[in-house]
VMD Tcl script that builds the backbone (N, CA, C; Angstrom):
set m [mol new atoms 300]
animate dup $m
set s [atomselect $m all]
$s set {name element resname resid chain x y z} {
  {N N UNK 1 A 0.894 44.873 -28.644}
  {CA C UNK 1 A 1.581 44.107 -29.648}
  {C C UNK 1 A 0.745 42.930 -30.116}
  {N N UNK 2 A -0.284 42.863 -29.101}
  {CA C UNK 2 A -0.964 41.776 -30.119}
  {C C UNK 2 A -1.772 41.603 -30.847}
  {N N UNK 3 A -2.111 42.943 -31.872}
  {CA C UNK 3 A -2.486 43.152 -32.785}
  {C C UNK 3 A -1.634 43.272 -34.255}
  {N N UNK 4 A -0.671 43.104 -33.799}
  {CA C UNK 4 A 0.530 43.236 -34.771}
  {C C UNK 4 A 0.871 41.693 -35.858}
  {N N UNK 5 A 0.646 40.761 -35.559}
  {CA C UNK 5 A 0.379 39.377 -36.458}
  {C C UNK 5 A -0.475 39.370 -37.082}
  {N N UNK 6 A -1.603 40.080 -36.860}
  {CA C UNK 6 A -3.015 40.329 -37.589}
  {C C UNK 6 A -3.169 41.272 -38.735}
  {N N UNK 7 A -1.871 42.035 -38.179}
  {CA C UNK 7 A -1.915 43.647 -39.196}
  {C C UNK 7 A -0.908 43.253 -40.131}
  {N N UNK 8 A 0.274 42.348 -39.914}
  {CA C UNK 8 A 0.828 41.482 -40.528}
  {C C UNK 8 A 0.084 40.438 -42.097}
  {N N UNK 9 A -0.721 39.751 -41.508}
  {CA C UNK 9 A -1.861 39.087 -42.173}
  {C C UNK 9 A -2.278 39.906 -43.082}
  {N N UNK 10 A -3.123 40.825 -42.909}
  {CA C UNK 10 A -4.050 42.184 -43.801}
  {C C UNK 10 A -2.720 41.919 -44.785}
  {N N UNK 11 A -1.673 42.610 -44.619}
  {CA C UNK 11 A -1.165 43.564 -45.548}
  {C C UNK 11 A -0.332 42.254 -46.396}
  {N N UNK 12 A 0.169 40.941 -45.735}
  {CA C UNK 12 A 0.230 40.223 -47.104}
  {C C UNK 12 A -0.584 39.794 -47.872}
  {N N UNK 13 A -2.289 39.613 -47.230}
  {CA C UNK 13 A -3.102 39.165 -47.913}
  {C C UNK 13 A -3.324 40.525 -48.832}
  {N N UNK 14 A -3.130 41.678 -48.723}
  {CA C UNK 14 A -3.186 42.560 -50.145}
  {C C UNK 14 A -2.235 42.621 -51.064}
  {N N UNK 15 A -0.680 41.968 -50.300}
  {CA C UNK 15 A -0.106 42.391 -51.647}
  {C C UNK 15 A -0.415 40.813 -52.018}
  {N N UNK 16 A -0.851 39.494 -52.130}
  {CA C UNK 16 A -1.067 38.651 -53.172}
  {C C UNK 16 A -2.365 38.399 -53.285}
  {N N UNK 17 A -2.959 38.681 -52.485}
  {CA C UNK 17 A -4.553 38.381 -52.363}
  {C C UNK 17 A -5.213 36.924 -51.437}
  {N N UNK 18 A -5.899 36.159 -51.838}
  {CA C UNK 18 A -6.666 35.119 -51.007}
  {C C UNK 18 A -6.173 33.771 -51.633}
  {N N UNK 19 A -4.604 33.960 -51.917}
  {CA C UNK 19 A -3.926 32.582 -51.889}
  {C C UNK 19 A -2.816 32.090 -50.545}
  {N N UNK 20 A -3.588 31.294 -49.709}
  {CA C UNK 20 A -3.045 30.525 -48.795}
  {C C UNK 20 A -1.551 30.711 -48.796}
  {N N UNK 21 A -1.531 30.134 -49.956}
  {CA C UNK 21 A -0.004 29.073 -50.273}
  {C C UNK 21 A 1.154 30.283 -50.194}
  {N N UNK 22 A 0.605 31.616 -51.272}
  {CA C UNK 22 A 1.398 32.292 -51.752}
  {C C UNK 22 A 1.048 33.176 -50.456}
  {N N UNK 23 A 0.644 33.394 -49.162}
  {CA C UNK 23 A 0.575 34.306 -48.215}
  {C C UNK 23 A 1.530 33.723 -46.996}
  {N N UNK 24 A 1.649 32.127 -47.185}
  {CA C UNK 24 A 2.837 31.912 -46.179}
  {C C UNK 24 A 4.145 31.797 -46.885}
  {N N UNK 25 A 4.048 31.716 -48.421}
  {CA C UNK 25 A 5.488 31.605 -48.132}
  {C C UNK 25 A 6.039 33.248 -48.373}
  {N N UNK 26 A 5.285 34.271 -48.507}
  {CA C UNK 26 A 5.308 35.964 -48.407}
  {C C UNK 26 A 5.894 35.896 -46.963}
  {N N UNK 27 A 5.049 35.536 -45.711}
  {CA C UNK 27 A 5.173 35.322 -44.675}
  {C C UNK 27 A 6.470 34.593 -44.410}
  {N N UNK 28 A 6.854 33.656 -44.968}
  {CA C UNK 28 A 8.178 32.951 -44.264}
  {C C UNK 28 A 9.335 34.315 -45.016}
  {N N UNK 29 A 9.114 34.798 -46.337}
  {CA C UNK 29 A 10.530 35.207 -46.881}
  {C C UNK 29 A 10.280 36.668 -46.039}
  {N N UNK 30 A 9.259 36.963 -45.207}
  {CA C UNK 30 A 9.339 38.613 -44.688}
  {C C UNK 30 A 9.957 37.834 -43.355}
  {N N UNK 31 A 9.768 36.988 -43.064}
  {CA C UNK 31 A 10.277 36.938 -41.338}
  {C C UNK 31 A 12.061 36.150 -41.754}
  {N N UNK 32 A 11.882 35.702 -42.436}
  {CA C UNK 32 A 13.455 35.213 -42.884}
  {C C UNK 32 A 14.306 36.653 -43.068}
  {N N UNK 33 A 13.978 37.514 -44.202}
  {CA C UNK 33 A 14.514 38.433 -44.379}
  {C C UNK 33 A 14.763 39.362 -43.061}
  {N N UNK 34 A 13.652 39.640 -41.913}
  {CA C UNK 34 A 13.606 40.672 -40.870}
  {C C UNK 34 A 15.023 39.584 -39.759}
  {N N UNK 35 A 14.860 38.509 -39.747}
  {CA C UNK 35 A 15.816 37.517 -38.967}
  {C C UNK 35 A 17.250 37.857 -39.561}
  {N N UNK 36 A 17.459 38.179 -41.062}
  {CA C UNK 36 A 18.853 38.195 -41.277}
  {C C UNK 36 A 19.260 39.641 -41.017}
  {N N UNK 37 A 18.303 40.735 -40.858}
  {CA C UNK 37 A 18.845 42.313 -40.415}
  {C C UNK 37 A 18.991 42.309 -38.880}
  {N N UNK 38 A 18.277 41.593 -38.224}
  {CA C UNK 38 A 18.201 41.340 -37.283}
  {C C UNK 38 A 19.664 40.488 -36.533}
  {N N UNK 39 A 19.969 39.783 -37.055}
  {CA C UNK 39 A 21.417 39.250 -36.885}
  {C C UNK 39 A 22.478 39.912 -37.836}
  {N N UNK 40 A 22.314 40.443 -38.208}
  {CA C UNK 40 A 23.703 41.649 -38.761}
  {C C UNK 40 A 23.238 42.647 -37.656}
  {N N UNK 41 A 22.723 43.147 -37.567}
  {CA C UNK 41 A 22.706 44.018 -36.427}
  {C C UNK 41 A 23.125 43.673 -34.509}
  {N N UNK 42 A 22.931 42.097 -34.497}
  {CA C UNK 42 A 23.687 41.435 -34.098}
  {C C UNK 42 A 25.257 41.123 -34.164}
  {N N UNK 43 A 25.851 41.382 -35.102}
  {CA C UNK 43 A 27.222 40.734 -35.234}
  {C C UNK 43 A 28.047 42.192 -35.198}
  {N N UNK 44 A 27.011 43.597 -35.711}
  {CA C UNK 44 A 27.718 44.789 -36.468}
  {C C UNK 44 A 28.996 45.253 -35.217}
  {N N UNK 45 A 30.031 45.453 -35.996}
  {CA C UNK 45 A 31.200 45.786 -34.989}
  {C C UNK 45 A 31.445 47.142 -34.970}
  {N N UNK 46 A 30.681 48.039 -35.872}
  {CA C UNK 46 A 30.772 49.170 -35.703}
  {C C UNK 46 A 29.218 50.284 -36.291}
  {N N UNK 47 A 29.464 51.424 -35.027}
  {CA C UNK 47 A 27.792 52.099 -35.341}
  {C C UNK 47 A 27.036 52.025 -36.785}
  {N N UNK 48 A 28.253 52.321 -37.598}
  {CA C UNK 48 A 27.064 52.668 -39.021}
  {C C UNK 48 A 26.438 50.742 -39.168}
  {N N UNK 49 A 27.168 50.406 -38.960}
  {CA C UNK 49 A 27.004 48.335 -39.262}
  {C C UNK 49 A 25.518 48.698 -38.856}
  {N N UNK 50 A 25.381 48.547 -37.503}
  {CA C UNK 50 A 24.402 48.659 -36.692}
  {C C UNK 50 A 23.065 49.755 -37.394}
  {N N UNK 51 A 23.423 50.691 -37.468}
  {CA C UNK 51 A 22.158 51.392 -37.926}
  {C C UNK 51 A 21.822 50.854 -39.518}
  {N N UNK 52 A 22.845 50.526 -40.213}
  {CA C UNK 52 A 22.197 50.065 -41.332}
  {C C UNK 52 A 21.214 49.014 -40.855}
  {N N UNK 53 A 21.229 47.680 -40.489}
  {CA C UNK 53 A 20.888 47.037 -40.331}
  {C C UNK 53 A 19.465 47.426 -39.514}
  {N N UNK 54 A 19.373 48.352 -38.390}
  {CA C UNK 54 A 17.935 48.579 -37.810}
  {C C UNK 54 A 17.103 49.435 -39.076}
  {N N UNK 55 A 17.784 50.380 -39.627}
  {CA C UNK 55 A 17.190 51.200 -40.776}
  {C C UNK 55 A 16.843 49.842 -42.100}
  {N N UNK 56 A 17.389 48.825 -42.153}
  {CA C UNK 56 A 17.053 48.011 -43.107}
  {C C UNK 56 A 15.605 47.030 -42.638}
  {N N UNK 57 A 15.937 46.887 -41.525}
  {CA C UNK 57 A 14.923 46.453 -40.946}
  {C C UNK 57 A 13.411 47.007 -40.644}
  {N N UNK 58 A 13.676 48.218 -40.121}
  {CA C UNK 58 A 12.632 48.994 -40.183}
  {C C UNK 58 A 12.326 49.357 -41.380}
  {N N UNK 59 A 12.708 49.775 -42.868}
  {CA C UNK 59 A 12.436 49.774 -44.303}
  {C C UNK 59 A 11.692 48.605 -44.343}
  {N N UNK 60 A 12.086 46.937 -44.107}
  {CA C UNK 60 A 11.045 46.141 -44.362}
  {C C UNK 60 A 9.890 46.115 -43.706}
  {N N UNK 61 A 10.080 46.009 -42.301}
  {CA C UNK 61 A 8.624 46.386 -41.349}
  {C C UNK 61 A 7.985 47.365 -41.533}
  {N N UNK 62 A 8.280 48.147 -42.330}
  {CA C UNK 62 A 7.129 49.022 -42.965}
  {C C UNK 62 A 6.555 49.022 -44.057}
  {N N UNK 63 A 7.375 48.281 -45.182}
  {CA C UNK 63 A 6.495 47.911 -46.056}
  {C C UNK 63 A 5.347 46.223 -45.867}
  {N N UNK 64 A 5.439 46.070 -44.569}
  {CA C UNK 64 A 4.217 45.081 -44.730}
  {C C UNK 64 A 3.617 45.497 -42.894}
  {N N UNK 65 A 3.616 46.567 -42.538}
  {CA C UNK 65 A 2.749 47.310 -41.977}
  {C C UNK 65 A 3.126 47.201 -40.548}
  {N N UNK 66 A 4.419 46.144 -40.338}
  {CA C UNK 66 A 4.400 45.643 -38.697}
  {C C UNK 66 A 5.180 46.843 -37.715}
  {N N UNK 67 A 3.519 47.536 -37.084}
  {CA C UNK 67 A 4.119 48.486 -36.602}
  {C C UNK 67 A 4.888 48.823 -35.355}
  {N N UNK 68 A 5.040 47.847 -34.513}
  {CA C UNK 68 A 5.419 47.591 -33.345}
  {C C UNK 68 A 7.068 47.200 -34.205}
  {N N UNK 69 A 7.164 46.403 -35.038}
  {CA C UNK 69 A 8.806 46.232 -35.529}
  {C C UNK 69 A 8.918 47.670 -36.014}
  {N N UNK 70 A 8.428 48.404 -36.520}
  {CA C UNK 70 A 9.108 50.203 -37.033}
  {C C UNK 70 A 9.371 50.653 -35.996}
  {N N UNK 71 A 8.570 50.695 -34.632}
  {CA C UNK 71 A 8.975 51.467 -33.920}
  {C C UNK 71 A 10.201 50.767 -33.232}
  {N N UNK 72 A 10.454 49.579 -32.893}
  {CA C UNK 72 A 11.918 48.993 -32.309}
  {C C UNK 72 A 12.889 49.580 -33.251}
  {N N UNK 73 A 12.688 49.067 -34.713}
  {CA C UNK 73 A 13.582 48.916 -35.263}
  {C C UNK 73 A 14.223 50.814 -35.472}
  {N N UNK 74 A 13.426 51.588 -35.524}
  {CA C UNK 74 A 13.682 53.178 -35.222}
  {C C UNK 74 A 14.350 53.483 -34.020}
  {N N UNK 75 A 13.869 52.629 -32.970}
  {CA C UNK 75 A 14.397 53.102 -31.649}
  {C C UNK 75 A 15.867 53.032 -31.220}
  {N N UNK 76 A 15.949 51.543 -32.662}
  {CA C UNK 76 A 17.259 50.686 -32.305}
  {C C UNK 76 A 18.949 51.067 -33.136}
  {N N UNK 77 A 17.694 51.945 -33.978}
  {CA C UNK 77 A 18.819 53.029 -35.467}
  {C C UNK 77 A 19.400 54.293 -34.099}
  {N N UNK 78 A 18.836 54.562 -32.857}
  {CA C UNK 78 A 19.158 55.293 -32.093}
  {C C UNK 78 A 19.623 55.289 -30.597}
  {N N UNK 79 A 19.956 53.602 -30.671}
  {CA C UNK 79 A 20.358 53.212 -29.871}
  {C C UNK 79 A 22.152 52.882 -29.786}
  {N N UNK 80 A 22.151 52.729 -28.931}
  {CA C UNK 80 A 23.951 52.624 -28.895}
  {C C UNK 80 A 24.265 51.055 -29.235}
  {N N UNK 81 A 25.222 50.960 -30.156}
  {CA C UNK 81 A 25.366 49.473 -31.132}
  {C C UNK 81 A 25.614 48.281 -29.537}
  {N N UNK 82 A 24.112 47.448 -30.344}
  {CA C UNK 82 A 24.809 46.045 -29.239}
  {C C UNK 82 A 24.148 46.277 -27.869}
  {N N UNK 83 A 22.808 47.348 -27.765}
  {CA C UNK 83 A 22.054 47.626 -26.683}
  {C C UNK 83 A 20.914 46.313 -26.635}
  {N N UNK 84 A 21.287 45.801 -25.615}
  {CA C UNK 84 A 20.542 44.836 -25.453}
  {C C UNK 84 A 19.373 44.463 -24.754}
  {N N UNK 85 A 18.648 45.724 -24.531}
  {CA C UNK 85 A 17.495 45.967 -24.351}
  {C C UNK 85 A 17.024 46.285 -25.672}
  {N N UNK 86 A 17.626 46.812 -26.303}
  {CA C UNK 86 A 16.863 46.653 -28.202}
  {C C UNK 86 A 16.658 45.445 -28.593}
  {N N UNK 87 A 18.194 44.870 -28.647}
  {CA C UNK 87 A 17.851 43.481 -28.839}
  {C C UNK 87 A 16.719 42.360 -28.430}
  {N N UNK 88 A 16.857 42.538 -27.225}
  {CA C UNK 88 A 15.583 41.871 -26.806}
  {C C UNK 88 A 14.212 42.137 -27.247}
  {N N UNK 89 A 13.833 43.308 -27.365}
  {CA C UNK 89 A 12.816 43.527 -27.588}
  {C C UNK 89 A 12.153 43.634 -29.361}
  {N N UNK 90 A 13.261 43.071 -30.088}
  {CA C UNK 90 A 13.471 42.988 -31.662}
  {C C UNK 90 A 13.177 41.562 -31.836}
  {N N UNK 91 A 13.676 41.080 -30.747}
  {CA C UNK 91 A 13.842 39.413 -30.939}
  {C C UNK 91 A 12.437 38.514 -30.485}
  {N N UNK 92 A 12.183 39.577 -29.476}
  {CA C UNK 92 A 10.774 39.188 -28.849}
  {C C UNK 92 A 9.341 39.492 -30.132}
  {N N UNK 93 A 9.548 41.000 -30.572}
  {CA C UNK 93 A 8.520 40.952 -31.672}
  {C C UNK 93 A 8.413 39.399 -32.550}
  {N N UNK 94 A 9.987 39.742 -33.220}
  {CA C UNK 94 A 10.134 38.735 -34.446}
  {C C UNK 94 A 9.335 37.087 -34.063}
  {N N UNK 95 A 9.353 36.774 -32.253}
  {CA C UNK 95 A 9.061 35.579 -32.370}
  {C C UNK 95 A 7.751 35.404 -31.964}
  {N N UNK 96 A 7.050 36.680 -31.557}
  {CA C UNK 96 A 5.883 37.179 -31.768}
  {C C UNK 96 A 5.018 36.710 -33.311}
  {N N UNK 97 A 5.853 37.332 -33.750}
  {CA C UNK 97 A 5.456 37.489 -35.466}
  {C C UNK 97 A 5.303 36.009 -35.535}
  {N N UNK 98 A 6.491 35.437 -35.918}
  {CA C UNK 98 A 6.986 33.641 -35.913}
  {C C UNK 98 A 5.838 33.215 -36.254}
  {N N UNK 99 A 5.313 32.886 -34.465}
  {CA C UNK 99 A 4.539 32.024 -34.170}
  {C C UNK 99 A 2.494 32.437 -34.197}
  {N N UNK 100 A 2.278 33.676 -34.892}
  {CA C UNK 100 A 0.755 33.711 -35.056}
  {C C UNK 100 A 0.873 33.495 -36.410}
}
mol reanalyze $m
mol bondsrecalc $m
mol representation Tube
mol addrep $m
């Protein structure tokens, strides 16, 4: 996994290119956005709640390459709602991600 902030990096620096400014705040609205599927999938009171939310999640972690979040977030579309060994390990990427 700890190549995964880096592979992160690459793929916003292609979709705007070699602007600083415009690569963190790409960076804040992809980890904001993965934090709010991430807590609906948290709150979901029932299975489909839940898989939307990992399938929404994993849709974004794949369009900016973070492949360690596709595979949670896949694992977690097949997990039983509110498994908290998913959780953890969704929450752990994301603050992975966060902080490189």
């Amino acid at each position: 996994m700890s190549y995964e902030p880096a592979a992160l990096e690459v793929a916003l620096a292609a979709a705007v290119g070699d602007d600083p400014a415009l690569v963190a705040e790409l960076r804040t609205a992809f980890l904001d956005s993965a934090r709010r599927h991430f807590d609906a999938m948290k709150r979901a009171v029932s299975d489909p709640e839940w898989q939307e939310g990992a399938l929404r999640l994993k849709g974004l972690a794949a369009s900016f390459g973070a492949a360690r979040l596709i595979e949670l977030a896949d694992s977690a579309a097949r997990a039983p709602r509110g498994d908290g060994e998913t959780l953890s390990g969704i929450d752990r990427a994301l603050a992975i991600l966060r902080v490189a």
